[in-house]
gemmi code that builds the backbone of each chain (N, CA, C; Angstrom):
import gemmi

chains = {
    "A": [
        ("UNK", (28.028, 43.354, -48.150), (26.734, 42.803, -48.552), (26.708, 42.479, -50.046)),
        ("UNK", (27.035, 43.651, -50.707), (26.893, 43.574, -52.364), (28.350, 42.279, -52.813)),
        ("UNK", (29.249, 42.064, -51.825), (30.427, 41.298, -52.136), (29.637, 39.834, -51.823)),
        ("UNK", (28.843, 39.622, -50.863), (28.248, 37.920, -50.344), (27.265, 37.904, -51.667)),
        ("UNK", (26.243, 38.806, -51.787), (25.446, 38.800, -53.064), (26.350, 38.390, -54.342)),
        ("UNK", (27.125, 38.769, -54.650), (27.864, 38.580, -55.841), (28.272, 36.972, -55.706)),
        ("UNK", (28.991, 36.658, -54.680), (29.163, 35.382, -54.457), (28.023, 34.381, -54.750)),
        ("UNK", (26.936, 34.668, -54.383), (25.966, 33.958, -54.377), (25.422, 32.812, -55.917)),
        ("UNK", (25.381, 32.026, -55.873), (24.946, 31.456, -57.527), (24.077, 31.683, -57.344)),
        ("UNK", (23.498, 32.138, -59.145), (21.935, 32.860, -59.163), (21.120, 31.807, -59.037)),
        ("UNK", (21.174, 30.474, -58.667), (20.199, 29.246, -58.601), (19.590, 29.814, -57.310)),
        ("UNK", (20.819, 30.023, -55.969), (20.693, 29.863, -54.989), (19.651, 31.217, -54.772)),
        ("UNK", (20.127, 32.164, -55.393), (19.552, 33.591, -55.185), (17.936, 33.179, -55.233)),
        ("UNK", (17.946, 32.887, -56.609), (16.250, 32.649, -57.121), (15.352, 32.145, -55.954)),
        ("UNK", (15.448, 31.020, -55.602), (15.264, 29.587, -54.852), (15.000, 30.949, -53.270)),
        ("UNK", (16.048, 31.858, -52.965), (16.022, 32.541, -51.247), (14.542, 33.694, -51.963)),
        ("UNK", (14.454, 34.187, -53.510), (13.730, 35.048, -53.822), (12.772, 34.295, -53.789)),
        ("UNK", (11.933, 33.382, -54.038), (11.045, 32.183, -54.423), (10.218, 32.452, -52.944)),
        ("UNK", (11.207, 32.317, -51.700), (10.654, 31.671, -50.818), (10.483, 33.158, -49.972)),
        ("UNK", (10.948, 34.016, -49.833), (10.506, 35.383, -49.729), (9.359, 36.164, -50.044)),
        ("UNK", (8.800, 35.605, -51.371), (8.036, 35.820, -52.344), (6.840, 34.909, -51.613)),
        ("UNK", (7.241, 33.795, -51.583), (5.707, 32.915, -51.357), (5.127, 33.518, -49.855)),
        ("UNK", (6.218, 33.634, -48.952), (5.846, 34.194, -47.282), (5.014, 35.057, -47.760)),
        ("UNK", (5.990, 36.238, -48.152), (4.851, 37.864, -48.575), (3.910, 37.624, -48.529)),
        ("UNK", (3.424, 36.325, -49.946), (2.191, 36.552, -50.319), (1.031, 35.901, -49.293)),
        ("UNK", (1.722, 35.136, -48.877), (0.634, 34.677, -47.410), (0.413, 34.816, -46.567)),
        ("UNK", (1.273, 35.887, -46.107), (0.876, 37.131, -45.253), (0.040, 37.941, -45.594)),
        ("UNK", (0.213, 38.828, -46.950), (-0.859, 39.471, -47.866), (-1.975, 38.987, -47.521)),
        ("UNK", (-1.842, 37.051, -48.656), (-3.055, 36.584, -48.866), (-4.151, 36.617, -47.004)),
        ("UNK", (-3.407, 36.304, -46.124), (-4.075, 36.180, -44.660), (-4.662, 37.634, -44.280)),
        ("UNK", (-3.993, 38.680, -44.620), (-4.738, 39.617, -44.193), (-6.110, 40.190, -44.281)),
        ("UNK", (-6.722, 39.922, -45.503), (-7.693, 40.224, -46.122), (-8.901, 39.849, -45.260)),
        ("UNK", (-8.671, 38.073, -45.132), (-10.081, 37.161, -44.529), (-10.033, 37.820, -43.209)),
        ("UNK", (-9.137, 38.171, -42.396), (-8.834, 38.515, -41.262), (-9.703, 39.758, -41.233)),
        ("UNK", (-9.596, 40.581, -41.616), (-10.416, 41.697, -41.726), (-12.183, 41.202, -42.056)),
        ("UNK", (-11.650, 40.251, -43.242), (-13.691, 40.431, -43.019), (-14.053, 39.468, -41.866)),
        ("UNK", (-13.463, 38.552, -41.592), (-14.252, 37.415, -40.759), (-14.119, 38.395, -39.542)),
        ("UNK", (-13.493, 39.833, -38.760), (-13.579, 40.529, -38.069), (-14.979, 41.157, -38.588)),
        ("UNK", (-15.257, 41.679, -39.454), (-16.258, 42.122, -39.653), (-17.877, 41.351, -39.577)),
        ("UNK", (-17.539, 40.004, -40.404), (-18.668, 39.010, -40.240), (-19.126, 38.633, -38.422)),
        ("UNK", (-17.784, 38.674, -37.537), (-17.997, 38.422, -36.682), (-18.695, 39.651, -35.671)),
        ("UNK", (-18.152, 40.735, -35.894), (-18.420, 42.309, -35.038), (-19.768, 42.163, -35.398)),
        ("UNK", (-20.738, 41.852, -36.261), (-21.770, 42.054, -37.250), (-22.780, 41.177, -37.174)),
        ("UNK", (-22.019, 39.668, -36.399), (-23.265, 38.714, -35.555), (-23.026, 38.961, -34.194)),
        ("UNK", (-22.529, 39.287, -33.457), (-22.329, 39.904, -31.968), (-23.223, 41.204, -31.701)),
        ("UNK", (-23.231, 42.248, -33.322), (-23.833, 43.101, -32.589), (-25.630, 42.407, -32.995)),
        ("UNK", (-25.774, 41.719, -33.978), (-27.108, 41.178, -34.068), (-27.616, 40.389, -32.385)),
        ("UNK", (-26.827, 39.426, -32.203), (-26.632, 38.617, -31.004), (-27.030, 39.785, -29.703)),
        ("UNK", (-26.780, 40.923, -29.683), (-26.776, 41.349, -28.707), (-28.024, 42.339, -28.685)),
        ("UNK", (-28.700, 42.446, -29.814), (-30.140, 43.706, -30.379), (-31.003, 42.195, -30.271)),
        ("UNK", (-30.923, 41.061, -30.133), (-31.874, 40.400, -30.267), (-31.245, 38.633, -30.526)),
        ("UNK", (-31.242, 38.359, -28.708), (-30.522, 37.134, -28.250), (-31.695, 35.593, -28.735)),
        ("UNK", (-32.677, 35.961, -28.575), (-33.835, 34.922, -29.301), (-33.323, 34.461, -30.954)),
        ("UNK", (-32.781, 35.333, -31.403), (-32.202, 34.615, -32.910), (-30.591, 34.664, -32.619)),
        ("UNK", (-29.975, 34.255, -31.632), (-28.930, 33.829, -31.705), (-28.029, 32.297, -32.741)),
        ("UNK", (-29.485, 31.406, -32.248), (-29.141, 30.406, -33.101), (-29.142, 30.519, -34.951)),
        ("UNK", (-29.712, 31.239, -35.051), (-29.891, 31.617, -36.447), (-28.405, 32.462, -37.021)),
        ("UNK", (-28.016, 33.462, -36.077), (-27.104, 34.137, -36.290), (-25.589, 33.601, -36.325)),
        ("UNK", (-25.772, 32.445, -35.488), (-24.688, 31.770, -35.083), (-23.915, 31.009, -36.857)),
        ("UNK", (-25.412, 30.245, -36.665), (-25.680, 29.192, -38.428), (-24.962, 30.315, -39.292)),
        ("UNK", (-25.054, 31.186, -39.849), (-24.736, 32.137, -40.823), (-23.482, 32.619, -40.475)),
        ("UNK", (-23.214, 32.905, -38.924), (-21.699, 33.394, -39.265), (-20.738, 32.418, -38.878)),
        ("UNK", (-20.870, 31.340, -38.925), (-19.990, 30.347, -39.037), (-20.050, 29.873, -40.401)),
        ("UNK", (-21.239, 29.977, -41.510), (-20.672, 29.495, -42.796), (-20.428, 30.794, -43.490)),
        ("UNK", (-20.199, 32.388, -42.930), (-19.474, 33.394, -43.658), (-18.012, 33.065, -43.053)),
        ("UNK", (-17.831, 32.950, -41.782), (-16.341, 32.713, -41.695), (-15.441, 31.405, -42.514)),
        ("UNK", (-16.728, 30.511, -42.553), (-15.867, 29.443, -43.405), (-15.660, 30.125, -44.742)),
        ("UNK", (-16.514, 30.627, -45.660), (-15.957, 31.169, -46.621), (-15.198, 32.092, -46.683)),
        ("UNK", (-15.118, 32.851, -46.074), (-14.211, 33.910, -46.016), (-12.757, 33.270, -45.887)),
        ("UNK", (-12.627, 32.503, -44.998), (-11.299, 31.256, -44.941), (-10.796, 30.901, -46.462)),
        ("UNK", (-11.850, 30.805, -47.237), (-11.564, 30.069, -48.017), (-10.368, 31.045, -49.177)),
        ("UNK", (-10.347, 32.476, -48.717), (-9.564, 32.996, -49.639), (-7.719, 33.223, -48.948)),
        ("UNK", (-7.873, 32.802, -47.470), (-7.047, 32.073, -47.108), (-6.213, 31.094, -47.272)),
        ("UNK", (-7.179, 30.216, -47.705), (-6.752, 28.861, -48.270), (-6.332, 28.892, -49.875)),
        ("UNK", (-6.762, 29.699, -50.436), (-5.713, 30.401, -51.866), (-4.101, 30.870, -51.461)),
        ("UNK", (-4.292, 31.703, -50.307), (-3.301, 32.281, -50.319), (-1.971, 31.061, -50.029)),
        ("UNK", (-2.583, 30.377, -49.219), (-1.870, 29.159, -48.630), (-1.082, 28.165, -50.029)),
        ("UNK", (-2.296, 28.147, -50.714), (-2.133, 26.927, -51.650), (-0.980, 27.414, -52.573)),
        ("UNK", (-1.389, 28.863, -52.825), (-0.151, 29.776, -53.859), (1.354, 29.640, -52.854)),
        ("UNK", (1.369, 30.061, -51.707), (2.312, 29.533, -50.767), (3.552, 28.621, -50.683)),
        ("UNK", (2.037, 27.134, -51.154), (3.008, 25.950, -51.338), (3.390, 25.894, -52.251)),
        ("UNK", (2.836, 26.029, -53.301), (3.296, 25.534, -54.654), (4.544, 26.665, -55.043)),
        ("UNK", (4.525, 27.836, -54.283), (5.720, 28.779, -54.949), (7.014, 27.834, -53.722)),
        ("UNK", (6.981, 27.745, -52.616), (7.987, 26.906, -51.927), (8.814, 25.728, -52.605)),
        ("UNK", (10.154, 26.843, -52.509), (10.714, 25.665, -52.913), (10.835, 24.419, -52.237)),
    ],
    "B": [
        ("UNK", (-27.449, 19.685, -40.365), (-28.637, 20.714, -40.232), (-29.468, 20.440, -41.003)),
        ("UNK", (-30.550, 19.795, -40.385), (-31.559, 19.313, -41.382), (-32.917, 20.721, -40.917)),
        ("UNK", (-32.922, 20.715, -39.578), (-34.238, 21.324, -39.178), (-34.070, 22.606, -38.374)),
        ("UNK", (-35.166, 23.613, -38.257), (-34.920, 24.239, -37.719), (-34.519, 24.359, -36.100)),
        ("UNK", (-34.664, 23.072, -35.622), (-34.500, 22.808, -34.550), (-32.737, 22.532, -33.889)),
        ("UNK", (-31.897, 22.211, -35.146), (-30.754, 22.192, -35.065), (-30.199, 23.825, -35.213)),
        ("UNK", (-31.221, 24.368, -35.599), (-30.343, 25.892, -35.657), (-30.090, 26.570, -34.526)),
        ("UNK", (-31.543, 26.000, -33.827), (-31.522, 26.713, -32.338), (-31.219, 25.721, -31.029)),
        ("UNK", (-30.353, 24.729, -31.665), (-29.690, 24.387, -30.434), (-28.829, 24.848, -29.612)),
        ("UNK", (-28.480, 24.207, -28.755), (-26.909, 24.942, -28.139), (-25.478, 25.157, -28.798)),
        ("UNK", (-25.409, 24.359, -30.164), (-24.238, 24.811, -30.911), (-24.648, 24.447, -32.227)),
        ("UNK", (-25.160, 25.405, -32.955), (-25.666, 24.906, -34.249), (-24.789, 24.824, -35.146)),
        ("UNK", (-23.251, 25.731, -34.743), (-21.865, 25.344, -35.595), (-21.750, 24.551, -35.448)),
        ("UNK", (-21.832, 23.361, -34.744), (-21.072, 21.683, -34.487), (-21.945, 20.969, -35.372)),
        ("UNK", (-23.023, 21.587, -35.223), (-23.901, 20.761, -36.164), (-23.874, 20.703, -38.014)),
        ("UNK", (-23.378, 21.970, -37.502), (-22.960, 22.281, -39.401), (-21.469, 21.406, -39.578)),
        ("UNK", (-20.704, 21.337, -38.816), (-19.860, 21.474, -38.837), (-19.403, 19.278, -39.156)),
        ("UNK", (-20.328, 19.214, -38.105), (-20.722, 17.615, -38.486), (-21.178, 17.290, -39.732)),
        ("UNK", (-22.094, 17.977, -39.842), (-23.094, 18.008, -41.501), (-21.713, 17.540, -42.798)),
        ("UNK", (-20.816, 18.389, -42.196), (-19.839, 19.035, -43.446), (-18.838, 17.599, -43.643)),
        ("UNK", (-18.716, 17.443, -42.673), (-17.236, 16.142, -42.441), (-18.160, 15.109, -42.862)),
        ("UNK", (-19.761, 14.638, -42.955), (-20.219, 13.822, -43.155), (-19.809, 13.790, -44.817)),
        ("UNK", (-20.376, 15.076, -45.355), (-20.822, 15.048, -46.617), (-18.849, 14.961, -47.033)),
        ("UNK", (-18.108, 15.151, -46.247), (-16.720, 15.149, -46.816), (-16.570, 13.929, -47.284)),
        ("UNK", (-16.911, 12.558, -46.316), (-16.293, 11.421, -46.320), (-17.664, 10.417, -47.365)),
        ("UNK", (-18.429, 11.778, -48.094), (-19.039, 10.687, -49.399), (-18.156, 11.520, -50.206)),
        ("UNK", (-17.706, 12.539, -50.549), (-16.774, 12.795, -51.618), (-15.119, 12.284, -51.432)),
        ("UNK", (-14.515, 11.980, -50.068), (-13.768, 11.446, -50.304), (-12.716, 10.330, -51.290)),
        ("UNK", (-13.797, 9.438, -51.443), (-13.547, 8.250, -52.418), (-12.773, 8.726, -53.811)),
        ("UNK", (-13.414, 9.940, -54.424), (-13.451, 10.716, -55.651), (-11.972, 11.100, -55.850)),
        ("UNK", (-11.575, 11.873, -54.901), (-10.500, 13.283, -54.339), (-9.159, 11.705, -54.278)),
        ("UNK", (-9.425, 10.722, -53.662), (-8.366, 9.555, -53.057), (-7.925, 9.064, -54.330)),
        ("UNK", (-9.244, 8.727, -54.997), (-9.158, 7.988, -56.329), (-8.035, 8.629, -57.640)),
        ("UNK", (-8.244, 10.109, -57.361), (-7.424, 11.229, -58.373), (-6.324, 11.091, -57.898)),
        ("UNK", (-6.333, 11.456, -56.913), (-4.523, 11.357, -56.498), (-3.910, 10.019, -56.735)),
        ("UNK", (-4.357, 9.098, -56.793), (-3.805, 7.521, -56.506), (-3.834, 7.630, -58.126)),
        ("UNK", (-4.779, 8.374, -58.684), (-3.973, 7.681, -60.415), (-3.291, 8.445, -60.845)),
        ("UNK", (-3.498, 9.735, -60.429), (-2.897, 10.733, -61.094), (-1.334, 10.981, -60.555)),
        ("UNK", (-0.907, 10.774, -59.023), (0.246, 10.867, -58.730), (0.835, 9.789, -57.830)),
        ("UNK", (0.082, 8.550, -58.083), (0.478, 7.298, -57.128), (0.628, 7.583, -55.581)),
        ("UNK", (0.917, 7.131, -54.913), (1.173, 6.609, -53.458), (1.000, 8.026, -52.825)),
        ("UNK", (2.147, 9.047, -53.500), (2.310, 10.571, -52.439), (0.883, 11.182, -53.159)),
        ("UNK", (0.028, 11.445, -53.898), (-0.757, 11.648, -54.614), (-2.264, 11.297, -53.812)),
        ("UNK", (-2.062, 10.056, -52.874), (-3.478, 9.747, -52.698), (-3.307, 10.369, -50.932)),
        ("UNK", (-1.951, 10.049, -50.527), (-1.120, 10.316, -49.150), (-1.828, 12.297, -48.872)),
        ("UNK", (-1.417, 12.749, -50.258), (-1.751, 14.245, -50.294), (-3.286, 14.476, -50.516)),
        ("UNK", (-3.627, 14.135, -50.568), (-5.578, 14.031, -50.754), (-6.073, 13.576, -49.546)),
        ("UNK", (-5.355, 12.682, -49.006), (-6.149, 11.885, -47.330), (-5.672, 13.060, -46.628)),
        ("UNK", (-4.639, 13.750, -46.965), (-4.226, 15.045, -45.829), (-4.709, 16.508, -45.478)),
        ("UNK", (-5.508, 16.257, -47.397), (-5.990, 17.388, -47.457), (-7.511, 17.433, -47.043)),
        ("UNK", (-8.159, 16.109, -47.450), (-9.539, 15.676, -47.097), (-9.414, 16.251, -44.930)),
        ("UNK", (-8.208, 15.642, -44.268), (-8.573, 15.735, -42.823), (-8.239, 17.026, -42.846)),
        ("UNK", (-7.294, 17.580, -43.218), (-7.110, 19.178, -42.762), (-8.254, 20.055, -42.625)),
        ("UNK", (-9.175, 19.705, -43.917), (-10.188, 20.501, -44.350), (-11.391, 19.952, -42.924)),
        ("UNK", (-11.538, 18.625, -43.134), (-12.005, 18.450, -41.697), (-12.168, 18.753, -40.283)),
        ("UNK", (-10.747, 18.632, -40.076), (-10.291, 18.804, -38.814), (-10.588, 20.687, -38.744)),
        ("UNK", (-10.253, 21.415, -39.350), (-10.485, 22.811, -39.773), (-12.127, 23.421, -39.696)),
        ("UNK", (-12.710, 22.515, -40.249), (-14.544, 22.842, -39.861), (-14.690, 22.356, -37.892)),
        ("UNK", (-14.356, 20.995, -37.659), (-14.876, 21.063, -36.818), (-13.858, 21.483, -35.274)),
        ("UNK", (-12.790, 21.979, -35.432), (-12.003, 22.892, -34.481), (-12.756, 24.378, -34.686)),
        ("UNK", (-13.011, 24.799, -35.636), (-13.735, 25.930, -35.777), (-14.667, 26.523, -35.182)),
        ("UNK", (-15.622, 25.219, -35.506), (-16.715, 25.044, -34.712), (-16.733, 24.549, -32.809)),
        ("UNK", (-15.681, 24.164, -32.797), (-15.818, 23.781, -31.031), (-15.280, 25.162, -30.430)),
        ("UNK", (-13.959, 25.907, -31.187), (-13.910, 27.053, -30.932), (-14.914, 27.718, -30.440)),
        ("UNK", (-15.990, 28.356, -31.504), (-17.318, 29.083, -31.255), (-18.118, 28.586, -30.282)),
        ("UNK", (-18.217, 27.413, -30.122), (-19.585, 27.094, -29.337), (-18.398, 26.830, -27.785)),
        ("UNK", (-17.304, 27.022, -27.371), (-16.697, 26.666, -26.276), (-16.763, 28.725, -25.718)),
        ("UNK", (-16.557, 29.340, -26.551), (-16.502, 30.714, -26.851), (-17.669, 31.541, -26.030)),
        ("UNK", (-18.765, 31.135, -26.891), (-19.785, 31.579, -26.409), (-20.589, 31.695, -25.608)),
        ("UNK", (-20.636, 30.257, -24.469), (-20.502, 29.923, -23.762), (-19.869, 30.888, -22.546)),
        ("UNK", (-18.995, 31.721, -23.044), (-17.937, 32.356, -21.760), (-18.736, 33.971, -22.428)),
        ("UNK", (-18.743, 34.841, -23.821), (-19.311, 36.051, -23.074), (-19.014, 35.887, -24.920)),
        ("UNK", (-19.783, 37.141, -25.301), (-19.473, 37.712, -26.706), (-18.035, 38.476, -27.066)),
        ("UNK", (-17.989, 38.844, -26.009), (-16.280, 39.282, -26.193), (-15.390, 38.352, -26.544)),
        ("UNK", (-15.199, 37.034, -25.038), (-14.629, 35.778, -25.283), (-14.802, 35.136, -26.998)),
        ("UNK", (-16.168, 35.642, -27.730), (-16.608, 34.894, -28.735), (-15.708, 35.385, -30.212)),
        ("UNK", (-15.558, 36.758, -29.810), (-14.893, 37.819, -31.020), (-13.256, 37.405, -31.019)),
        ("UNK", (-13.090, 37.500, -30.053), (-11.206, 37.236, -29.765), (-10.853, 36.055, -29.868)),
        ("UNK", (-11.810, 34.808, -29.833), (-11.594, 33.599, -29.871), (-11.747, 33.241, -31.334)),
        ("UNK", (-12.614, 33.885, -32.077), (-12.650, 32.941, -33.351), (-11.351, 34.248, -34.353)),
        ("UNK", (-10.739, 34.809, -33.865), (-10.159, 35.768, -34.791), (-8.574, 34.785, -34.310)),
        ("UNK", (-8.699, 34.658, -32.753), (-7.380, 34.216, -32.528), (-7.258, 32.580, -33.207)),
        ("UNK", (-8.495, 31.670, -33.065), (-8.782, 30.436, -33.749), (-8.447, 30.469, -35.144)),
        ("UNK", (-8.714, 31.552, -35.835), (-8.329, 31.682, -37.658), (-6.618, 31.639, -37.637)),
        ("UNK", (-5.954, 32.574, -36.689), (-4.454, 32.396, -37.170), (-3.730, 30.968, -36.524)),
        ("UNK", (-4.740, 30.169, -35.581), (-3.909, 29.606, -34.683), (-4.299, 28.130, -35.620)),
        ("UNK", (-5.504, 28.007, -36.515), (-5.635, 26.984, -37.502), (-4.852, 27.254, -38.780)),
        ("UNK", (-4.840, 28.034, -38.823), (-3.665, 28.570, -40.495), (-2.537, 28.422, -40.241)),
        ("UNK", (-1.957, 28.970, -38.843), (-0.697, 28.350, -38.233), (-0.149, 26.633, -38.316)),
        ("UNK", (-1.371, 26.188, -37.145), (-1.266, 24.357, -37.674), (-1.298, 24.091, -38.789)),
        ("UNK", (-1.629, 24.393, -39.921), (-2.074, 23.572, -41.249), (-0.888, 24.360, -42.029)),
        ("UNK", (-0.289, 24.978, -41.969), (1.191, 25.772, -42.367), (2.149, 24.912, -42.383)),
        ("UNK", (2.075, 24.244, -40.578), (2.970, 23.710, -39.760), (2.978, 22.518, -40.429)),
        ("UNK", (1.912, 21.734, -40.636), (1.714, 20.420, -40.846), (2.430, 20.207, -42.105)),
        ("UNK", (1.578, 20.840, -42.839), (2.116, 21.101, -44.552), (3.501, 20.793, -44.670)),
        ("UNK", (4.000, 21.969, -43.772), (5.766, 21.758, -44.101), (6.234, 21.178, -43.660)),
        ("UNK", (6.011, 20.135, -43.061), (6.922, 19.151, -41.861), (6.611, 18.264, -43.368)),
        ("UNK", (5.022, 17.671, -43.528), (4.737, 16.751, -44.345), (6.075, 17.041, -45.597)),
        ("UNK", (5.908, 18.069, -46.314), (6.756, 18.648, -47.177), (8.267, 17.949, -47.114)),
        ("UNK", (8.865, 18.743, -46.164), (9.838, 18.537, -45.733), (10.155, 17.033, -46.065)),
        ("UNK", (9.589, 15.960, -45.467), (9.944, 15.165, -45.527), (9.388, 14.266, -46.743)),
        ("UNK", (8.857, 14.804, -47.924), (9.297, 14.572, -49.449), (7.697, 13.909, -49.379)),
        ("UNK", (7.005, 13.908, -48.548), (4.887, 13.107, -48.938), (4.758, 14.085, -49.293)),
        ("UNK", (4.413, 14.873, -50.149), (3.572, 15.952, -50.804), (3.217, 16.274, -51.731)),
        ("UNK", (2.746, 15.934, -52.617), (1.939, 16.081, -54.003), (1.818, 17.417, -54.408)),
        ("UNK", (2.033, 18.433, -54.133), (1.155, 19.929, -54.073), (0.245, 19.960, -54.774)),
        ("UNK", (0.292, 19.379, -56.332), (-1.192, 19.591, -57.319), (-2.481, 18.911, -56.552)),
        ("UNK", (-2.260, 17.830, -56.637), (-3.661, 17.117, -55.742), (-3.744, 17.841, -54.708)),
        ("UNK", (-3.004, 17.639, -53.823), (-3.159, 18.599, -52.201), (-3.832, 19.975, -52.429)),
        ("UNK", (-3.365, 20.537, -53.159), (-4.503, 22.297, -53.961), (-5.608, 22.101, -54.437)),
        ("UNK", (-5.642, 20.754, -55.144), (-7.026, 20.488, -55.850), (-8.158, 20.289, -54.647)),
        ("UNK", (-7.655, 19.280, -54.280), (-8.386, 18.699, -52.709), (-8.849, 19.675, -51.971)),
        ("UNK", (-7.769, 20.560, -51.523), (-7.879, 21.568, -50.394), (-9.284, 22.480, -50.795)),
        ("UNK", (-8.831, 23.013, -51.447), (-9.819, 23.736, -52.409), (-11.446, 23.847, -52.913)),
        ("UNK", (-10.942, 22.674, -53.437), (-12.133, 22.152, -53.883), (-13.324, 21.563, -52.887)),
        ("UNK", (-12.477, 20.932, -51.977), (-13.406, 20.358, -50.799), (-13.978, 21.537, -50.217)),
        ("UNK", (-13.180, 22.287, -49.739), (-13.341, 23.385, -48.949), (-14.831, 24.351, -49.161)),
        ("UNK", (-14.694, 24.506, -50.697), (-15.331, 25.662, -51.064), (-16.824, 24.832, -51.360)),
        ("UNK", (-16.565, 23.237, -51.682), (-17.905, 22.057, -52.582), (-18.533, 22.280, -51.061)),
        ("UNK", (-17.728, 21.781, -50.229), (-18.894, 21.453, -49.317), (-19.742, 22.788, -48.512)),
        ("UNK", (-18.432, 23.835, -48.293), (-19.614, 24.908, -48.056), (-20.542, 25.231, -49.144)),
        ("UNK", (-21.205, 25.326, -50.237), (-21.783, 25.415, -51.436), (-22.927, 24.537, -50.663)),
        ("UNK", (-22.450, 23.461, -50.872), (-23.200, 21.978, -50.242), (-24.465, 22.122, -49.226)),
        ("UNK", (-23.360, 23.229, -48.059), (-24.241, 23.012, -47.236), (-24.770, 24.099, -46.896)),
        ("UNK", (-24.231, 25.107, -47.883), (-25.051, 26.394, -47.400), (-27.009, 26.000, -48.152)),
        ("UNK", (-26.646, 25.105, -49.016), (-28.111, 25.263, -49.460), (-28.938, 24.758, -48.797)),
        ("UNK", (-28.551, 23.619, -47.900), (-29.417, 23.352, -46.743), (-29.628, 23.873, -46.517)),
        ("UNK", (-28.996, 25.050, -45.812), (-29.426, 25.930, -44.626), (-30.533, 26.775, -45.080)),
        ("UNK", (-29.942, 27.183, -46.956), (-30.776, 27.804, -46.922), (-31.814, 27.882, -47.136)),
        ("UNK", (-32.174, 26.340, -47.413), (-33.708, 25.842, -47.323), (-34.093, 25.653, -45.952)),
        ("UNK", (-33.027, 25.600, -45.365), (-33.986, 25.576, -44.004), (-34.197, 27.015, -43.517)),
        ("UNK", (-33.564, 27.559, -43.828), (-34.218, 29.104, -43.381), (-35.594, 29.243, -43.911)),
        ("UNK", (-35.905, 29.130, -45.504), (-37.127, 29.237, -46.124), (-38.150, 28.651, -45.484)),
        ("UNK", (-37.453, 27.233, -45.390), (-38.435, 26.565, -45.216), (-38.483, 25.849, -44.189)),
        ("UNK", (-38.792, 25.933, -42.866), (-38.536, 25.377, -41.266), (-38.917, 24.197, -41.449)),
        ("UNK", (-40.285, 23.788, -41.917), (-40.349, 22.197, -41.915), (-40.596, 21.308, -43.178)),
        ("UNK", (-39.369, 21.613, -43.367), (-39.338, 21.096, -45.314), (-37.759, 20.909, -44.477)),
        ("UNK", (-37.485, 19.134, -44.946), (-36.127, 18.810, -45.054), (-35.960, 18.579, -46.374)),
        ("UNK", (-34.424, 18.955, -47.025), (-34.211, 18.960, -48.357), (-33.960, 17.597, -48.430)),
        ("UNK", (-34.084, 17.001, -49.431), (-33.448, 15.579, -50.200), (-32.173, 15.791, -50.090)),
        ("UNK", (-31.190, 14.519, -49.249), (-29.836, 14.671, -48.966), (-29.210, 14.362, -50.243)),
    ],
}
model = gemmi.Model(1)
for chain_id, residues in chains.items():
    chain = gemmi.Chain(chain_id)
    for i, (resn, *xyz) in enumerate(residues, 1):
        res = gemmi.Residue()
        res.name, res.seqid = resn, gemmi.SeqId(i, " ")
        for name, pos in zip(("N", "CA", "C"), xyz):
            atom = gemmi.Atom()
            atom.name, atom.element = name, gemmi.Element(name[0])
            atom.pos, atom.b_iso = gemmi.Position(*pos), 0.0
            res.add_atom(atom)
        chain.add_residue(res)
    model.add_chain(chain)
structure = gemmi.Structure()
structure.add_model(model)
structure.setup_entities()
């Protein structure tokens, strides 16, 4: 292992670290929204279900918390590309 | 979503969700215009991609939920959690194929993405949230 590593030119190394690096982080970055838009969602279901007459209301709100919540997704993504080599 | 009457329809996400792609394609022009001066041809290519992603992303979202709900609250929880990785997946996918084959701007494409993303929810949360206040008061578009 330490003999193919050695072989390796450090261009090539950087460039396999680069792209290792960007995955991580958008895995990281995905985990987070995942958790709250679970939460935003557990949180209009249980409203939805104590009181189905404001469903439509509940609906409106947790579809523009899940869009934002996405949106720190879409960081993680963007950091993603731009670290890809 | 102008009224309260769109809130309590049968899918008031589609309706937002319409709202959003409307108000996308008056900022479009702006987002096309930057890329085309700022990085020529792949520049405006990466802004039209990022303008539909962001699109296509509100209103898959939204057909998700309202196809969802429809079937049970359970169906509704597992569907929009499985809908978040299975749209981050496509737009991953897309990205890197686009990539791959050398159309990709990344600065504009981040600016775009971004920016659209976050302007128009801003945008349209204030509708709403005049329409919450205020049921029969439509805001000035």
């Amino acid at each position: 292992m330490l003999n193919v590593l050695a072989q390796t030119a450090a261009g090539e190394m950087l460039e396999g670290l680069k792209a290792i690096g960007a995955g991580l982080g958008y895995g990281l970055a995905a985990i987070g929204p995942g958790i709250g838009i679970g939460t935003v969602v557990g949180n209009a279901i249980s409203a939805m279900a104590r009181q189905p007459e404001s469903a439509g209301m509940v609906r409106t709100t947790m579809f523009l918390g899940i869009a934002f919540t996405e949106a720190l997704a879409l960081i993680g993504f963007v950091v993603f590309i731009l670290l890809m080599p | 979503m102008n009224t309260i009457a769109d809130m309590e329809s049968a899918a008031p996400e589609s309706a937002i969700a319409r709202d959003l792609v409307r108000r996308a394609l008056y900022v479009a022009p702006a987002f096309l215009l930057m890329g085309l001066l700022g990085w020529g041809t792949t520049g405006l290519f990466s802004a039209a991609l990022s303008l539909a992603l962001v699109a296509i992303n509100f209103r898959l979202g939204a057909a998700i939920i309202t196809r969802a709900s429809q079937i049970s609250l359970n169906a509704l929880f597992g569907a929009v959690l499985g809908g978040y990785i299975v749209r981050l997946g496509l737009m991953t996918a897309v990205v890197l194929v686009v990539k791959a084959g050398g159309w990709l701007a990344t600065v504009p494409f981040a600016i775009t993405l971004l920016v659209t993303h976050l302007g128009l929810l801003t945008w349209e949360s204030r509708h709403v949230a005049m329409t919450l206040a205020a049921p029969g008061l439509r805001p000035p578009q």
